[in-house]
N, C-alpha and C positions, 0 to 999 in steps of 0.2 A: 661457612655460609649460613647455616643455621643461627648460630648467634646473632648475626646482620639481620639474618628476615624478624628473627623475635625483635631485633631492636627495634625494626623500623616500623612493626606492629605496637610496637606500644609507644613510638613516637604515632602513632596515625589518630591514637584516642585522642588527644588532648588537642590535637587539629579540627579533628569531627567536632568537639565542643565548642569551642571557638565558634567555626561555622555556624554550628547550630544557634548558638547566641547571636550571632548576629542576622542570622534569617529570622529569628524569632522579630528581634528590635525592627528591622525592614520592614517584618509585615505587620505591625503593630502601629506604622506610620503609614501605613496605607488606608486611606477613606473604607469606610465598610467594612463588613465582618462578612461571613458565611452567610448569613440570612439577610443580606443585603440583596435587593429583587429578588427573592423568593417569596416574598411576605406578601400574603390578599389583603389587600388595603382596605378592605372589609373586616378583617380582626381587629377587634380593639386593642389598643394601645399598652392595656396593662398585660392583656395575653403576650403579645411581644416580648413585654420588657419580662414577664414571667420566663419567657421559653429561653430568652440571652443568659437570663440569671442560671437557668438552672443550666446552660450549656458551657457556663465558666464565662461565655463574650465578655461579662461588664470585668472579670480579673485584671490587673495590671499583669501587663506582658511578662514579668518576670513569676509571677504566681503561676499563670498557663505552662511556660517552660517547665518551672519547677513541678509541676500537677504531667506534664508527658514524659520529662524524662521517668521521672518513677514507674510511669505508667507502661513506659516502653523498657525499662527493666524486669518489670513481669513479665513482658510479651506481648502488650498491650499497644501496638501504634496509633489506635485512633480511631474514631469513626468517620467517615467521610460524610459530612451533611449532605454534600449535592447529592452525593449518591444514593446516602442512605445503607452504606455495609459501611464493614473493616477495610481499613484502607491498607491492611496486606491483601484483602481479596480483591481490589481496584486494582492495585497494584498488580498484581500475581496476573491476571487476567493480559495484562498488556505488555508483561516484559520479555513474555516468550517471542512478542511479534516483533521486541524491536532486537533481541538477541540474531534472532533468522536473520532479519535485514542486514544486521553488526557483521556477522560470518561472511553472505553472500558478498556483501561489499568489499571483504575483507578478501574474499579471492580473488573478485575480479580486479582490485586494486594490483594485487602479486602478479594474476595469469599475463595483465595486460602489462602493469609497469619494469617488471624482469628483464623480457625481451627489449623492449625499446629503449632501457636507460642501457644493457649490454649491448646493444646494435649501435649507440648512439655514441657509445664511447669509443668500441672498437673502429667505428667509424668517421671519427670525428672529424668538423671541418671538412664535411662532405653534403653533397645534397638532401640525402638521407636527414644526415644531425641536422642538420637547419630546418626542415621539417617537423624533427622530431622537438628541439629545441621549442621551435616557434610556437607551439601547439601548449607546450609548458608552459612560458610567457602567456598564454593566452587563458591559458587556467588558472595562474595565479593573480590574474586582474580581472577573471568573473566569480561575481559572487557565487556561493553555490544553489541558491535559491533561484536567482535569475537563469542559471543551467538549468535547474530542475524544473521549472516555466517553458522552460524551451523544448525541453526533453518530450512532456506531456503534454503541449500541442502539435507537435510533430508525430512523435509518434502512439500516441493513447488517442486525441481526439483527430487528427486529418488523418492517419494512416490505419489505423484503429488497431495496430500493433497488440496494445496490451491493455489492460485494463486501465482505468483512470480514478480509481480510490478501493477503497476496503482490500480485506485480506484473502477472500473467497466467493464464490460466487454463489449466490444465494441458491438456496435447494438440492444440495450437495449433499450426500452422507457422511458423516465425521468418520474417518478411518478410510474408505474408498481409496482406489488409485485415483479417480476424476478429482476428488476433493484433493488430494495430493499433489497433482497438475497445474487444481488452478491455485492454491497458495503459489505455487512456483511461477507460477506467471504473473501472478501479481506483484512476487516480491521482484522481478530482473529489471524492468523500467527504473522505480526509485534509489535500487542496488549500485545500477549504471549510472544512473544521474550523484549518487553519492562518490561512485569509483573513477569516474570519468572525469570530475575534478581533484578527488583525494589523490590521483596516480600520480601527481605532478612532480611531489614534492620525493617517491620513489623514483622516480626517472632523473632526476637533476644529482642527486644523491648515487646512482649506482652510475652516471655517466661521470662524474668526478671522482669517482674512485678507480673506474677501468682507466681512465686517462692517465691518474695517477700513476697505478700499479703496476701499467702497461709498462713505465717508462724507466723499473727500478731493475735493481741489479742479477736478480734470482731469476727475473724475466728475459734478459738479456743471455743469462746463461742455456736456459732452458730452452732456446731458441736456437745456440748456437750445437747444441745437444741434438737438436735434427727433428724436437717435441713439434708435431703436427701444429696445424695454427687453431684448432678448433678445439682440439684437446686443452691447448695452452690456456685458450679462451677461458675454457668452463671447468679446468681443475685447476687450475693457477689463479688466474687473472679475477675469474669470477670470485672463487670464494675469499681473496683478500676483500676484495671490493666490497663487501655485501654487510662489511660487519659495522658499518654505523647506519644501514636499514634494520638488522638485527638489534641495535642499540634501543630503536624507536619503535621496536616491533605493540611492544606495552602500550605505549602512549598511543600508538596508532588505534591499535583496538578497544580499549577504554573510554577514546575520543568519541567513536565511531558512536558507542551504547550511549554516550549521552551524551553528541552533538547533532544527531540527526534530527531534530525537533523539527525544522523549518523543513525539511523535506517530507519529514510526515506531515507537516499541516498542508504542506501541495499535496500530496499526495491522499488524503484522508486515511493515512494510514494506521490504525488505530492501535498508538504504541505509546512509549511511554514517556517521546520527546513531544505528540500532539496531548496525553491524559498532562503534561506538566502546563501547559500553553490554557487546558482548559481549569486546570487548578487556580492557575493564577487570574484568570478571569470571571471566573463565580467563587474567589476570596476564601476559596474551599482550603486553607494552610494547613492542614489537618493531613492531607495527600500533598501538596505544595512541600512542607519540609523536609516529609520523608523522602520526595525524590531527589531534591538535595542533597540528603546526607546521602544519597546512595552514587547521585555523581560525584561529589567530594570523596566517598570512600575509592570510586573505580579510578580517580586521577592519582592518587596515591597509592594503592594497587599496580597501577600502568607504571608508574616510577619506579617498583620494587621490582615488579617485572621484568622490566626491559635491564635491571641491572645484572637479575639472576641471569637471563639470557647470554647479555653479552659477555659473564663472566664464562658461561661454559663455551662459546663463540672461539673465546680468545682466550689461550691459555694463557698468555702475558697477563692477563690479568685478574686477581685475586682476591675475592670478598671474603673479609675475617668478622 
């Protein structure tokens, strides 16, 4: 297993450059630079073209790449113009809140999609499954944006349940239990809204495998062995079933930290799927490609992942 993960760590370099090359070339074809609407139209025109000169802008895209990767070899990611720092400390500032969000999502995905893909199987072709069924159907033909629309006018703005943006509540002490509280309340609305669609594709997945599993031979023994039905359930039944959720367990979580974009822009949630939305709109690529490479490294990460996983899952099967 060792040797797998080193290979597939240094099959991931040559992948990340790639990418990197071609986010470079993308944004190189996009109108405007960094200092695109930030400039008083009152500086003269040669100040401008001084401040582009001296910030690399007028380089051919291929020189800029060549001038960051070196520079990101030292340790150097970049300065973010809009902001004005290093865009590891842009960065750094925002990945904790979408990390929290990525976790909490990631439970209530499990706490809620468990029972009802094992309810759903065990009971299938029942009022129950069509229920639960229908509900899956129904999440895999809503956007998750459009959920998350729905989520925070029901309950942020008409029920006033939970907050309706930011991470905390202003005037708070850093460290406190309150201040600990209301992070917590602010991240369960976006959390739900991301888990309450994400659970679907858990639930369809663990009810075709109890169906399955229900119906094989070891099951059938075990049964006539006098094995209680509850017990059967969740030592037998359950854990065959469970191991192409385990397969996906990587991919699920990796998605999570950089697919939540659209739900933090509902949400104003200040992480680092709304800092990418706002990169790419004040031309700021400087923080723009680092988030990038950093979703490209977590999708290939999630892939290595979920194979370590299911190799210890499933003894049948073996990574050399």
């Amino acid at each position: 297993m060792l040797k797998f993960t080193i290979r597939r760590l240094l099959v991931t370099f040559p992948q990340l450059v790639v990418l990197s090359v071609l986010v470079f070339i993308l944004g190189s074809l996009m109108p405007g630079d960094a200092l695109s609407g930030m400039i008083d139209p009152n500086i003269p025109a040669e100040a401008i073209e001084a401040r582009r000169e001296a910030l690399g802008l007028n380089n051919p895209w291929y020189i800029q790449y060549r001038d960051w990767i070196v520079n990101m070899f030292q340790g150097d990611f970049g300065r973010s113009i809009f902001h004005q720092r290093p865009v590891v400390d842009v960065i750094g500032d925002r990945m904790w809140n979408t990390i929290w969000l990525s976790l909490l999502s990631t439970i209530f995905i499990y706490v809620i999609g468990l029972p009802l893909g094992l309810i759903s199987g065990r009971y299938n072709d029942t009022l129950i499954d069509s229920a639960i069924t229908g509900y899956t159907y129904l999440g895999f033909a809503t956007p998750t944006f459009i959920f998350g629309l729905v989520m925070l006018w029901i309950f942020g703005y008409n029920l006033g349940w939970f907050p309706t943006g930011g991470t905390v509540s202003p005037g708070l002490e850093q460290g406190s239990f309150e201040f600990f509280i209301s992070k917590i309340n602010h991240l369960i609305l976006p959390s739900l809204s991301i888990a309450l669609i994400g659970v679907v594709g858990t639930v369809q997945y663990l009810r075709s495998g109890v169906i399955e599993t229900k119906q094989k031979d070891f099951i059938t023994l075990a049964r006539a062995k006098g094995v209680k039905t509850n017990v059967l359930y969740v030592k037998h039944v359950f854990r065959n079933s469970i191991i192409p959720i385990v397969a996906f367990f990587g991919y699920e979580i990796t998605a999570l930290l950089g697919g939540s974009v659209l739900i933090e822009r509902i949400y104003s949630y200040p992480g680092m799927g709304q800092l990418f939305l706002e990169s790419i709109s004040t031309r700021d690529f400087s923080v723009a490609n680092v988030l990038i490479l950093i979703y490209g490294f977590l999708a290939i990460l999630g892939a290595l992942l979920s194979d370590i996983i299911l190799s210890i899952v499933d003894p049948r099967i073996r990574i050399k």
